[in-house]
C-alpha positions in Angstrom: 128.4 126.5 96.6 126.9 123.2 97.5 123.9 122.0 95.5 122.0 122.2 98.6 123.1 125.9 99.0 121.9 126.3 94.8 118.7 124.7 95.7 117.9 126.4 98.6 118.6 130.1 97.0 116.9 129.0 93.5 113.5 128.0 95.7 113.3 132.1 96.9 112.2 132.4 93.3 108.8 131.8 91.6 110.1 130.5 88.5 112.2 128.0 90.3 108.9 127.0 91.5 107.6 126.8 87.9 109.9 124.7 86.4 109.7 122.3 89.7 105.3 121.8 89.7 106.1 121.2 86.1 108.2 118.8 86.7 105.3 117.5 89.0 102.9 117.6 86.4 105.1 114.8 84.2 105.6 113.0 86.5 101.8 112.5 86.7 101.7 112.2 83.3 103.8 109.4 83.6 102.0 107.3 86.0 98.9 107.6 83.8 100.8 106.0 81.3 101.9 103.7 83.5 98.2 102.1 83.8 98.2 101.7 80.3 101.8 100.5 79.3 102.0 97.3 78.3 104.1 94.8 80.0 106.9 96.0 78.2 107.2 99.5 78.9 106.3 99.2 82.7 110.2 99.2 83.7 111.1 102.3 81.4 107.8 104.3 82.6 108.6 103.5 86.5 112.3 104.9 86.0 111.3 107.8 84.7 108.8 108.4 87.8 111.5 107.4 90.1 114.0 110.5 88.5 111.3 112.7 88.8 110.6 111.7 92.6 114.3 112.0 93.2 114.3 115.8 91.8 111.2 116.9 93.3 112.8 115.5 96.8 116.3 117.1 95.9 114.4 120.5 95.0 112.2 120.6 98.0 108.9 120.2 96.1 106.3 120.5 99.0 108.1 123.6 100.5 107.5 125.2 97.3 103.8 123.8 96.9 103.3 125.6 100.5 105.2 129.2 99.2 104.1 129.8 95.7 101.3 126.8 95.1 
């Protein structure tokens, strides 16, 4: 089974969904940190919202915002 075969049977399930919007939700947290990092941090705080873009992509985030948001 391809990940894209795991993804696409995990997002039949509302937990699936879960995990993913929370997933979301730090990824929010992360750019309001982002307006208050210091110069510093700015690089460390952007990769970690770029990883969380790349897995709500991989997971089909809005799909799942439509189905069990």
């Amino acid at each position: 089974m391809t990940l894209e075969e795991s993804l696409q049977s995990l997002s039949n399930h509302e937990s699936f969904a879960t995990f993913v919007f929370t997933i979301r939700d730090l990824r929010e947290e992360a750019i309001e940190e982002l307006h208050k990092a210091d110069f510093e941090t700015i690089q460390q705080i952007a990769g970690r919202i770029i990883t969380y873009d790349q897995i709500l992509q991989m997971a089909g985030y809005r799909i799942l915002e439509k189905r069990f948001g």
